[in-house]
N, C-alpha and C positions, 0 to 999 in steps of 0.2 A: 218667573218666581213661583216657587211652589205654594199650594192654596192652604194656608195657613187657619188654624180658628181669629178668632176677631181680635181674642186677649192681644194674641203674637202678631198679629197682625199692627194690632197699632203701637207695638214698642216698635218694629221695625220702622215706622214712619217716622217716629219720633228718634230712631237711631241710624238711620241710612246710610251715612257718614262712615260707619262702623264697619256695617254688612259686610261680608264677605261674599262676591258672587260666585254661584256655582261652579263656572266654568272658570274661575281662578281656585277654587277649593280642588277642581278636577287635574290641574294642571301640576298643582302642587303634590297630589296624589299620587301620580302617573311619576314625576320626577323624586319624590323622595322615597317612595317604593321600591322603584327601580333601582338605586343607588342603595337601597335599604340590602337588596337582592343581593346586589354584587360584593359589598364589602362583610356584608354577614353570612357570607356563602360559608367560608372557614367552620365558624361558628355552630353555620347549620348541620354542617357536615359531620361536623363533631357529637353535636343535639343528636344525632339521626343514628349514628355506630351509639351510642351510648345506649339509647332508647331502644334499639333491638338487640343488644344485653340483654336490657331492665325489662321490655316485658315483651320482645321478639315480634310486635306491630307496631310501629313507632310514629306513624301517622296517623293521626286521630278524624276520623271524617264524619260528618253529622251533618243534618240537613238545618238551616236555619230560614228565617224570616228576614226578608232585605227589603229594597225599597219597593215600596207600593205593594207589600203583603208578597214578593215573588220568593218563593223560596230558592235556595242556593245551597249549595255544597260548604260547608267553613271546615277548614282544615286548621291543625294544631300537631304541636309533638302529642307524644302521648303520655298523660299523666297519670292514668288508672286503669288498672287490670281491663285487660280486653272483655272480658264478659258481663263488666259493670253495665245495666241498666242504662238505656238512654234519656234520664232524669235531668229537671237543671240539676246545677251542683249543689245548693242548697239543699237537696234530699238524700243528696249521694252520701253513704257513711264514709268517713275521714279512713274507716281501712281499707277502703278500695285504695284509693293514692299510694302508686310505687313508692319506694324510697329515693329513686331519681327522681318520680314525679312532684315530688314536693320540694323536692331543689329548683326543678323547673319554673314549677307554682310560685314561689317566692320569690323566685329573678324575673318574671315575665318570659321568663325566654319559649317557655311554649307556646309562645303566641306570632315568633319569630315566623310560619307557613303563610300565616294571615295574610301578608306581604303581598302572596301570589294573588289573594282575593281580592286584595285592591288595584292590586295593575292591571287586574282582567276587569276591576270597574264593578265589583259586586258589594266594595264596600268599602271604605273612607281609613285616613287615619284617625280622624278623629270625626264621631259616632255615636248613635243611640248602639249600644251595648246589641248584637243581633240576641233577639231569643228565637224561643222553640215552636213549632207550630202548634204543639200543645201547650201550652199556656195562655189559655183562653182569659185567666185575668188580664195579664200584662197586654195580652194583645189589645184587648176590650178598651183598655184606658190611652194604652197609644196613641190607637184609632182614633179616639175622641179628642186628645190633643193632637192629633197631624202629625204625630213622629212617623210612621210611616211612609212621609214626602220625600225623606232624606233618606240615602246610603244610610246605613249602618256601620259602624267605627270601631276601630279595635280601641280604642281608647277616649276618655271626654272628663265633660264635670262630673257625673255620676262614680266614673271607676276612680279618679282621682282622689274622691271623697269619701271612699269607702262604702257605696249606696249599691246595693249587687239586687238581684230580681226576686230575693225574698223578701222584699218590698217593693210588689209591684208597681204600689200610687203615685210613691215619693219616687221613685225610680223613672218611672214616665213623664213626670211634672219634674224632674230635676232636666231628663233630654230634652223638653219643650222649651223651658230655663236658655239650655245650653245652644238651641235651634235658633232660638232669638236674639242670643247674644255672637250668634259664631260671626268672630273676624279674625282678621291675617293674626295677631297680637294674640285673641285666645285659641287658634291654631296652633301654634308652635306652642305656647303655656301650657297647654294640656301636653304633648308630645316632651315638652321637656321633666315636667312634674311626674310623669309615668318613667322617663328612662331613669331621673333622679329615685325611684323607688317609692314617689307617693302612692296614697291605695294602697288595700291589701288585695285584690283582686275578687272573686267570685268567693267567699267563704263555703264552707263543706260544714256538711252534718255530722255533729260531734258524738 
């Protein structure tokens, strides 16, 4: 069990029942990824001819923060001009975003690569949101709640709720929320309420 602060530590006592163990969160990772992979191959392949149209790099790579501070590669289609700044999005001006890119943006589907970062085990389907290794806020409050213990997610409470990392605090204290709460039942909730189009995703600077 990863070493929680005290708060989280004694909802878990008091909800055990609940819990989801790791190694059933891994399992279910490694199997719906993988099945994510194959039947959204089409999809992707489609996402990918489009994307190098729209702005002729169609793979988006950036270094993120994963579990226990280790950084990692996160891949995405690409939804904003190549020479855009490596900023979160909340800084990014809204006219970097292609005009594919914002069809992308709004259907999730650029988040369709992710897939690969969780079968290789870098990062969950559902997750504290990966940030940037610059973002010494968010990082700082993580740290403090223990989101850091866990994978990182393409999806959770936070992105469902529309809570993106221009609010670092609420942002951190909503993953710690969702750390404590994770079972089999809000596993798939959150996976289904993402493909249903809850959340708007990472908002952009207007």
């Amino acid at each position: 069990m990863p070493k929680f602060p005290r708060v989280v530590k004694v909802f878990l006592a008091r909800n055990r029942e609940n819990v989801m163990r790791p190694a059933v969160l891994r399992i279910f990772d490694i199997t719906f990824s993988a099945l994510g992979l194959i039947f959204a191959s089409p999809l992707m392949l489609l996402g990918l001819l489009l994307s190098l149209f729209d702005t002729g790099r169609p793979i988006f790579l950036q270094d993120r923060l994963g579990r226990y501070q280790v950084p990692f590669i996160l891949s995405k289609f690409r939804t904003m001009a190549p020479e855009t700044p490596s900023f979160a999005t909340h800084l990014v001006n809204s006219s970097a975003v292609t005009p594919f890119g914002h069809f992308l943006r709004r259907t999730k589907l650029d988040e369709l690569p992710q897939l690969w970062n969780v079968l290789k085990g870098e990062m969950s389907l559902v997750g504290p949101r990966p940030g940037l290794p610059n973002q010494v806020e968010l990082i700082a409050v993580r740290e403090k709640l223990g989101v850091f213990n866990v994978r990182p997610g393409i999806t959770g409470l936070a992105q469902v709720n529309g809570i993106d990392m221009s609010t670092p605090e609420l942002l951190a204290q909503t993953d710690a929320e969702m750390i404590a709460q994770m079972s089999v039942r809000n596993y798939f909730k959150y996976i289904f309420l993402t493909v249903l189009g809850k959340g708007s995703g990472d908002r952009i600077k207007s």
